[in-house]
C-alpha positions as CSV (number, residue, x, y, z in Angstrom):
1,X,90.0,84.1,72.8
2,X,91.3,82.2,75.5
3,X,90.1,82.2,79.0
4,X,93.5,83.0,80.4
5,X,93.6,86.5,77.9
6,X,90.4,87.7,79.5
7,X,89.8,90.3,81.9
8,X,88.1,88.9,85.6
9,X,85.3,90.6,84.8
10,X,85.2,89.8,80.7
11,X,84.8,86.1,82.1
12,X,81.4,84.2,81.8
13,X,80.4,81.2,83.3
14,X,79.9,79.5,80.2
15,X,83.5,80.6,79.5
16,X,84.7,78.1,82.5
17,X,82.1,75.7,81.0
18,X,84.4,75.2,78.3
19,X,87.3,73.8,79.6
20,X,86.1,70.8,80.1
21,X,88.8,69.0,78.0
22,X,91.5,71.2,77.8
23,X,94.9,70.5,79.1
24,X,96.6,72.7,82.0
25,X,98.8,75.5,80.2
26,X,101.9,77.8,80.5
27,X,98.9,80.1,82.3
28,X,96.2,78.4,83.1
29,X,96.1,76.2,86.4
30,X,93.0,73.4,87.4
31,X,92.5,72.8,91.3
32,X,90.0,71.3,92.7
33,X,90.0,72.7,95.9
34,X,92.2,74.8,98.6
35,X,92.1,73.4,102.2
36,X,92.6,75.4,105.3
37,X,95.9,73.9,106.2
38,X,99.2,75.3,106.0
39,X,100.5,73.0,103.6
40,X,97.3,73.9,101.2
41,X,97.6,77.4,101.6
42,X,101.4,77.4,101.0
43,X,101.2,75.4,97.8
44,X,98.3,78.3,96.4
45,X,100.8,81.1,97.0
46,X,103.6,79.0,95.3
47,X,101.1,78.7,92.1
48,X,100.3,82.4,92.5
49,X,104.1,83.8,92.9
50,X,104.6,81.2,89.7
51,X,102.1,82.5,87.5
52,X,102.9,86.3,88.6
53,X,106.5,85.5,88.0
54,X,105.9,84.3,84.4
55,X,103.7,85.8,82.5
56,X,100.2,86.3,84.8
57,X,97.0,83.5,84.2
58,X,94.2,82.5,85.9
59,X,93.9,79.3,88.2
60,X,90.5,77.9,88.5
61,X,89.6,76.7,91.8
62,X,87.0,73.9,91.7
63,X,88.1,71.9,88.3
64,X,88.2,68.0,88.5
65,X,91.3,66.9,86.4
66,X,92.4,63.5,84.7
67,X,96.4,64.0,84.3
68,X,96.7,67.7,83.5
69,X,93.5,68.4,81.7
70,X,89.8,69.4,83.2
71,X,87.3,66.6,83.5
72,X,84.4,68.4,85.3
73,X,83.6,70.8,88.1
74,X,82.9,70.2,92.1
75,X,80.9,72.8,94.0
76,X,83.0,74.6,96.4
77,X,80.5,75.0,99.8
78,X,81.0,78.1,101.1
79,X,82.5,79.8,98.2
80,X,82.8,83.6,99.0
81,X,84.4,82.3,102.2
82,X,86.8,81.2,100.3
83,X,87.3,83.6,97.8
84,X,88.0,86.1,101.1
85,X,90.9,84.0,102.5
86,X,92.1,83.2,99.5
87,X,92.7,87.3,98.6
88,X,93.5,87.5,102.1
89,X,96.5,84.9,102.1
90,X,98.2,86.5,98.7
91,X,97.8,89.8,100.5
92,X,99.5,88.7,103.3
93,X,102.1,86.5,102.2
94,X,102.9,87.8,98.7
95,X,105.4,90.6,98.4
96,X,105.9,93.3,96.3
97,X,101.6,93.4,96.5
98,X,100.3,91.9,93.4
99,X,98.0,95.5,91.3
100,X,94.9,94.1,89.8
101,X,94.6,90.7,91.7
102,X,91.3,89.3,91.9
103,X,89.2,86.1,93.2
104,X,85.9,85.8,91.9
105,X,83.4,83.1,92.9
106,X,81.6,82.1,89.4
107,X,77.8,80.0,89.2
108,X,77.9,77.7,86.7
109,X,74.5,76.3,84.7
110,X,74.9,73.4,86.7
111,X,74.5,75.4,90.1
112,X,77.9,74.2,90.9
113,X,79.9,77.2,92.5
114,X,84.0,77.8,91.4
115,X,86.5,80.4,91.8
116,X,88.6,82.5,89.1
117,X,92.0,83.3,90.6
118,X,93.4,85.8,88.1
119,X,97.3,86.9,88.2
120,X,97.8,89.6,86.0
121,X,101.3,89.9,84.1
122,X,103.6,92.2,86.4
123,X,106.4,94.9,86.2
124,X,107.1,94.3,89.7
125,X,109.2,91.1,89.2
126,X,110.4,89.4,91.3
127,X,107.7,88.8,93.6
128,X,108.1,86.3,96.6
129,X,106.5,84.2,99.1
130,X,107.6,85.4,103.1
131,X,105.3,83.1,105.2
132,X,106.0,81.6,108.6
133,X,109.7,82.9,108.6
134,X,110.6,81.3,105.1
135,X,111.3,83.3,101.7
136,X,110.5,81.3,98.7
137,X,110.7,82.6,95.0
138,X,108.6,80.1,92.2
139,X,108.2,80.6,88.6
140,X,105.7,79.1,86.2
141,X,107.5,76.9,83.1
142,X,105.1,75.5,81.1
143,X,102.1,73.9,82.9
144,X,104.3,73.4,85.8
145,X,106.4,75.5,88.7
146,X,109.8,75.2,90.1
147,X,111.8,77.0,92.6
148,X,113.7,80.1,91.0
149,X,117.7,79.7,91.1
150,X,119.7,82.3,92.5
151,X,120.9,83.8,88.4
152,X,117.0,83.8,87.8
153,X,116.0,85.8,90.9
154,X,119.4,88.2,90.1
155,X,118.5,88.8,86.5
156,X,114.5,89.4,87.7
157,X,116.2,92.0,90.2
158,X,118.6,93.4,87.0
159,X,115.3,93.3,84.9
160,X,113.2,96.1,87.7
161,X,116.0,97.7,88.6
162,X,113.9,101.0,89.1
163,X,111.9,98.9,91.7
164,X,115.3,97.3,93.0
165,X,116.5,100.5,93.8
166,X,113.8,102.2,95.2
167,X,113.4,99.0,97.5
168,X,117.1,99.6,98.9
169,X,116.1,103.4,99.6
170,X,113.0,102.4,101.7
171,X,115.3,100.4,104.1
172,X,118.2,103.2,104.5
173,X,116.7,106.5,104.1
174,X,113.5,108.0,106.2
175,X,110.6,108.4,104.7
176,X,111.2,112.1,103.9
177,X,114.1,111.1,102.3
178,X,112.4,108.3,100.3
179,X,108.9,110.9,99.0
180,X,112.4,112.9,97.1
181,X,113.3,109.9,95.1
182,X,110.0,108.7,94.3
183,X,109.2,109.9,91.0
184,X,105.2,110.0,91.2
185,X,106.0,112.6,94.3
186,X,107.0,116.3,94.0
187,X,109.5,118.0,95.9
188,X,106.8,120.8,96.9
189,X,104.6,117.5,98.7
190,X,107.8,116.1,100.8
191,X,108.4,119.9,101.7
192,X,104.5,119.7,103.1
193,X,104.7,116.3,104.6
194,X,107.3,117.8,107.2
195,X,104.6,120.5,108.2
196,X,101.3,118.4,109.4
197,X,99.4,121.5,109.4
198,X,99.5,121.4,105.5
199,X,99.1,117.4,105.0
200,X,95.6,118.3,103.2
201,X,97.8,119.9,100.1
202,X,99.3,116.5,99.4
203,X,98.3,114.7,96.8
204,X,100.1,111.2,96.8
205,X,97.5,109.2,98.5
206,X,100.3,106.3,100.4
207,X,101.9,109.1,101.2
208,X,99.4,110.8,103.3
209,X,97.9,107.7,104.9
210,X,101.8,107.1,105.6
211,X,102.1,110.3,107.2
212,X,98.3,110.3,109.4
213,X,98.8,106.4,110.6
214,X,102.6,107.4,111.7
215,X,101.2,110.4,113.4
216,X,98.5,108.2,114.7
217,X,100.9,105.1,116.4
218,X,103.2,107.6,118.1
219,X,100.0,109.3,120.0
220,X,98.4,106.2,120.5
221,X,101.4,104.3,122.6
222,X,100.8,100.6,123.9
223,X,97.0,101.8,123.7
224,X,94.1,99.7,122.8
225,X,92.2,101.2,119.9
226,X,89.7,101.2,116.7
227,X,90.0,102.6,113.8
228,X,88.3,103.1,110.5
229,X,89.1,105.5,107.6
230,X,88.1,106.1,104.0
231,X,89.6,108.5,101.7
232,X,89.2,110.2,97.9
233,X,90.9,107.6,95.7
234,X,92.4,109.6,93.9
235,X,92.9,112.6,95.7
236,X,92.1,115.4,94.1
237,X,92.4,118.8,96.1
238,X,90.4,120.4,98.7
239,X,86.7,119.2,98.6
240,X,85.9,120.3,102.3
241,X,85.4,123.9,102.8
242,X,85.5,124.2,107.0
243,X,83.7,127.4,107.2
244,X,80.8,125.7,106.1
245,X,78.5,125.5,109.2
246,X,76.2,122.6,106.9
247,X,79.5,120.6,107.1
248,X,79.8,120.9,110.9
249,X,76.3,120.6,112.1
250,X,76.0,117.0,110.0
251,X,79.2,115.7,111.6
252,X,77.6,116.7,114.9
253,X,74.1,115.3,114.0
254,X,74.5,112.1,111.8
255,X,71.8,110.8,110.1
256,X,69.7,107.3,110.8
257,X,71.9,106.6,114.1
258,X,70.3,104.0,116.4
259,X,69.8,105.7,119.4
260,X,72.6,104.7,122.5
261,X,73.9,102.7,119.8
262,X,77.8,101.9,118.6
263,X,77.6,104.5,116.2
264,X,79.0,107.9,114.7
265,X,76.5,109.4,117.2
266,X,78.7,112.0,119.4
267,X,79.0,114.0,122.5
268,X,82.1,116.0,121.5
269,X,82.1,119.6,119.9
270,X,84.4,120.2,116.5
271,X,86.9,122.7,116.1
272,X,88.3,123.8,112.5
273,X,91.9,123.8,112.2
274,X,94.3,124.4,109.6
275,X,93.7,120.6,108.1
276,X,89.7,120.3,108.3
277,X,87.4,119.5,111.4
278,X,88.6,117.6,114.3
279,X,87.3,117.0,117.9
280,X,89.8,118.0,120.8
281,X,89.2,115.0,122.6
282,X,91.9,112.0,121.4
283,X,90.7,108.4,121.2
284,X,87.4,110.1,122.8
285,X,84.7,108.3,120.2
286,X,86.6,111.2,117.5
287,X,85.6,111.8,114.4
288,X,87.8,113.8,111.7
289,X,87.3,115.3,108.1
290,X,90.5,116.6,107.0
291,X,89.7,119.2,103.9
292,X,90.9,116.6,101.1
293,X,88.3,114.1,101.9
294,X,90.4,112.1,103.9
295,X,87.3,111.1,106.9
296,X,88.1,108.8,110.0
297,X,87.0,107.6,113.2
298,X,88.8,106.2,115.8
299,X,88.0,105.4,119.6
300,X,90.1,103.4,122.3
301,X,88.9,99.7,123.1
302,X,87.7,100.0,126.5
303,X,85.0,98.9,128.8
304,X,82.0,99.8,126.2
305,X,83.6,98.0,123.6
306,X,83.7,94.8,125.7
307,X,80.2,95.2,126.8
308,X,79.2,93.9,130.2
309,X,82.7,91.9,130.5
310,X,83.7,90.9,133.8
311,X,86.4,94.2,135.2
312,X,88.6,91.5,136.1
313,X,88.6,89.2,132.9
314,X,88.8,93.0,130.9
315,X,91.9,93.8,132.3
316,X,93.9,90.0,130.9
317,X,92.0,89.7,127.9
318,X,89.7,91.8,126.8
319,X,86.4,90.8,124.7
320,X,85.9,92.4,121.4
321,X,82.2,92.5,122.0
322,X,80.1,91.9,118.5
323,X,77.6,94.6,118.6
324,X,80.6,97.7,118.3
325,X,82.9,95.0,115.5
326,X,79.8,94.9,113.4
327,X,77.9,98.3,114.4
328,X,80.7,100.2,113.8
329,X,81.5,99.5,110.4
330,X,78.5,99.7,109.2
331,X,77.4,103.1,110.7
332,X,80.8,104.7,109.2
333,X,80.3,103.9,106.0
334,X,76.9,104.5,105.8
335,X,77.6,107.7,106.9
336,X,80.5,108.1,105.1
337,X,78.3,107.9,101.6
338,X,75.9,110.0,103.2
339,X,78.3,113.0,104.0
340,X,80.3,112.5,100.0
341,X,77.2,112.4,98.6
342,X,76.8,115.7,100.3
343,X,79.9,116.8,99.8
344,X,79.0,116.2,95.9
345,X,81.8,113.8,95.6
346,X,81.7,111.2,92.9
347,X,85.1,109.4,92.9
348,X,86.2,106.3,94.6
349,X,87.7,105.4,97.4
350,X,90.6,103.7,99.8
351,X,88.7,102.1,102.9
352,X,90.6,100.4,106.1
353,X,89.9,99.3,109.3
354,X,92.7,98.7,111.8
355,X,93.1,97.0,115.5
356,X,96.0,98.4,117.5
357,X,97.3,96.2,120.1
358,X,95.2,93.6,120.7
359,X,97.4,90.9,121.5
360,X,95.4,88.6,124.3
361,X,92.0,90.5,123.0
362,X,89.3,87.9,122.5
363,X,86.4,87.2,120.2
364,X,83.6,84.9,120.5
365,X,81.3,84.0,117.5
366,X,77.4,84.1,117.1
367,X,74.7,86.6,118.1
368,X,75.5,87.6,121.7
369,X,72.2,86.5,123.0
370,X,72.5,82.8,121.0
371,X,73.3,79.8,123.6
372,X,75.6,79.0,120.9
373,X,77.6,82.4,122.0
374,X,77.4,81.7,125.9
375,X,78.8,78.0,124.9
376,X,81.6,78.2,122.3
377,X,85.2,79.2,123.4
378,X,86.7,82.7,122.9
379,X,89.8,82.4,120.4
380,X,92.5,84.8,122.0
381,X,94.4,87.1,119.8
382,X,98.1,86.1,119.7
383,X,99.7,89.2,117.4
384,X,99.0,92.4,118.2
385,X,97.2,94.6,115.6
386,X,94.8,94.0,112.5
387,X,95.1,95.9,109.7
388,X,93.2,95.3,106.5
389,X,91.4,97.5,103.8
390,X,89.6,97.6,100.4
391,X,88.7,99.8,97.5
392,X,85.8,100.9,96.9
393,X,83.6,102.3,93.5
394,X,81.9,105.5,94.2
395,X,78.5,103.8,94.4
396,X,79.6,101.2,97.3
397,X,76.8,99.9,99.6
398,X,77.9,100.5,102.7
399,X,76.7,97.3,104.8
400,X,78.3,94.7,102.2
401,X,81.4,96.6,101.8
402,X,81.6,96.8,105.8
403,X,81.1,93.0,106.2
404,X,83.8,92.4,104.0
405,X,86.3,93.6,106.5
406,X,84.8,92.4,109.4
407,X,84.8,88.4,107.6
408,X,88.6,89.5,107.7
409,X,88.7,90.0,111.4
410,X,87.1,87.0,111.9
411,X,89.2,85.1,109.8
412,X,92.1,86.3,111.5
413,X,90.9,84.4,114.6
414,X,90.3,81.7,112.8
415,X,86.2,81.9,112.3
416,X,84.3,82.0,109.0
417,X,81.4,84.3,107.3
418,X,78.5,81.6,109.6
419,X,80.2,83.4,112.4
420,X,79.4,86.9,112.2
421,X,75.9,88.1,113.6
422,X,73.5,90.6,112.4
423,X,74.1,90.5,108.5
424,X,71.5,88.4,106.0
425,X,72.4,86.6,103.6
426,X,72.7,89.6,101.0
427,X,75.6,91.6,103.4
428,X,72.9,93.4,105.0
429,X,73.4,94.9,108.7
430,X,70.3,94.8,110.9
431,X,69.4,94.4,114.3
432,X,66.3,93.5,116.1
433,X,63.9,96.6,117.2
434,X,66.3,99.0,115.3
C-alpha cells in the first residue's frame, strides 16, 4: 500500500524510510524544510489548499530531493515546534477548516526527525487560502499545483452546493435563523437556544459554544479577560445532577491546589440555577458547570495577572505574567479530569482557551526569576484576542495537553516551545517548592 493511502496514525517510520527513490506524485509532496517567513509559510498553505482541493495526500516535511524524487532525509531541529505552527498556520489561514488534518513529527532509525503533513480527501470543496488580505484558491495536477481559474472554483462551488448554500445563509440570516436550516439541528434545539435558561438541553455542540461565547462577549465589553473551557465531545444529555451536594462541595474545594497559587482555588460561594452551578460574581476568578458537562473558568486580566507590574506601565500595556499563562492551564485541566472522572464520564472532549482584548498586552519569555527574563524585550500584542483550542481523548494528561495551547500563545507573539517556563521536557508542569 502506498504511503499516501495510509491513515496518520497507520504510518511507520520505516514507511517514510522507503521513499527514498520514489518520485513526487499526484498526492505525495517532498519538502525539505518550512522556514518562518511569510513567503515559506504561504507556499505550505498553497501545497495544502492543492492537495485538499484534489484528492487529499500527505507532504513530508524533511525529504532531500534530486528533481522530483526523494534522495534522503535532514533532521528537522525543533521538530514539534514545528509541527505546532505548522497546524497552527492551516488553522488559521485555510478556510472551510480542513476535518481530520494532522502533522505528526516521525523518528526515523537514523535518529533523524521529519514531519507527516496529511490532507485527507474533502467534501468541503473548495477550500481557500485568506492570509494577509489575499484570497488564493490552488489545486494539485499531477505532482504539481496551479492557481484554480474562475470555471474550476464555480464548478467546485456547483459540486458542494449544500455547503454553498448554507455558506450564503450564515452571512444573511442570524444565527437562530441559520440552527433552522442546518440539517444536523432540530427545530426543538433552535426553539431552546432563544431561552438561555434551557441551553443545557442542546445537543449540537457549535451550537452551544456559539450561543455561551456570544453570551459571554456582550457581558464582557472592551474588558480584559481569561478564559478556559472544556466540554463533552459529543454531548450527550445531562451528566450533572445540581442537587448533588458532592458536586458542589468539590467545586468549592479542589483537589491538589498550590496554596495562594493561580489556580481553581476559590473564595466565591455557588448557586444552582436552572443551567448547572455558577458563582454570582462575573469575571470574579468564576468557575461554572453547566448540567451537560460543559465546565469553564474565566477571570478578568487585572493586576494579579500581571504580577508585581509597575501601576503605571499596567495601565498602557499590561504584562501577561508567566506563572497565571502556565498555572492556569494546567490546574483546569487537571481538575477538569479530576471532577469527569468523578462525574463517571468517559467520552472526549472540545478544550479552548481564549484572550479577550489584549491588544498592547505584553509577554516576556523565560522563567520570571531567570536574568534572561529581566533582559529580553517584551513583544506587545498588536490584535486583540487569542483564541485557540484542541480535542482531546478521554484519557488526556492534563499538563501536555495544557502546554499545547499555551506553545500557541506564545507562538502568537512570535516565541517558540524554549520559551515557556515550568514544563520538562515530557510537557510536565512543575514549579519549585510546590
Amino acid at each position: 500500500m502506498l504511503i499516501e493511502e495510509k491513515g496518520l496514525a497507520d504510518v511507520s517510520p520505516a514507511d517514510i524510510e522507503a521513499l527514498v527513490g520514489q518520485k513526487e506524485r499526484n498526492r505525495l509532496e517532498f519538502k525539505e524544510t518550512v522556514g518562518n517567513g511569510a513567503s515559506e509559510l504561504m507556499e505550505f498553505l498553497r501545497d495544502v489548499c492543492a492537495m485538499v482541493n484534489a484528492d487529499g495526500g500527505i507532504i513530508v516535511v524533511g525529504a532531500k530531493t534530486t528533481g522530483e524524487e526523494c534522495s534522503g532525509f535532514v533532521d528537522l531541529k525543533d521538530v514539534d515546534d514545528l509541527a505546532q505552527r505548522l497546524r497552527q498556520t492551516v488553522l488559521d489561514s485555510v478556510e472551510d477548516r480542513i476535518f481530520d488534518f494532522g502533522v505528526k513529527p516521525f523518528k526515523l532509525s537514523t535518529s533523524q526527525n521529519v514531519l507527516l503533513v496529511y490532507i485527507p480527501a474533502s467534501f468541503g470543496k473548495p477550500h481557500m487560502i485568506k492570509k494577509d488580505k489575499r484570497t488564493e484558491f490552488w489545486r494539485r495536477y499531477e505532482s504539481d499545483k496551479r492557481p484554480m481559474t474562475i470555471a474550476e472554483i464555480r464548478s467546485a462551488f456547483l459540486n458542494n452546493a449544500d455547503s454553498m448554500t448554507l455558506r450564503r445563509i450564515d452571512q444573511k440570516v442570524d444565527k437562530v435563523h441559520q440552527i433552522l436550516v442546518k440539517e444536523e439541528t432540530t427545530k426543538e434545539e433552535a426553539r431552546i437556544i432563544t431561552n438561555e435558561a434551557q441551553l443545557h438541553k442542546v445537543t449540537n455542540l457549535t451550537l452551544l459554544l456559539e450561543k455561551l461565547d456570544s453570551e459571554f462577549s456582550r457581558q464582557l465589553g472592551k474588558r480584559r479577560a481569561f478564559r478556559l473551557t472544556i466540554t463533552p465531545s459529543p454531548l450527550v444529555g445531562e451528566i450533572v445532577d445540581p442537587s448533588r451536594r458532592d458536586i458542589r462541595e468539590l467545586l468549592s474545594n479542589p483537589p491538589k491546589q498550590r496554596y495562594a497559587g493561580w489556580n481553581m482555588q476559590n473564595t466565591g460561594d455557588f448557586r444552582v440555577t436552572s443551567l448547572g452551578f455558577e458563582m454570582p460574581e462575573f469575571l470574579q476568578h468564576e468557575l461554572r458547570l453547566l448540567r451537560n458537562g460543559h465546565f469553564e473558568f474565566r477571570t478578568e486580566i487585572d493586576e494579579s495577572f500581571s504580577w508585581k507590574q509597575d501601576p503605571q506601565e499596567f495601565k498602557s500595556h499590561p504584562l501577561l505574567y508567566p506563572l497565571p499563562v502556565t498555572e492556569y492551564p494546567v490546574s483546569f485541566l487537571r481538575f477538569a479530569k479530576h471532577l469527569f472522572s468523578f462525574l463517571r464520564y468517559k467520552g472526549g472532549f472540545v478544550w479552548r482557551m481564549r484572550y479577550y482584548n489584549i491588544k498592547d498586552c505584553q509577554l516576556r519569555p523565560y522563567h520570571p526569576e531567570a536574568i534572561r527574563f529581566r533582559i529580553t524585550d517584551a513583544r506587545i500584542f498588536t490584535e486583540n484576542n487569542v483564541f485557540v483550542e484542541d480535542n482531546l481523548l478521554p484519557d488526556f494528561d492534563p499538563d501536555s495537553s495544557a502546554l499545547k495551547l499555551i506553545q500557541e500563545l506564545y507562538y502568537k507573539f512570535g516565541f517558540t516551545r524554549e520559551h515557556i517556563p515550568f514544563f520538562d521536557d515530557k510537557g510536565q508542569f512543575s514549579l519549585p517548592n510546590r
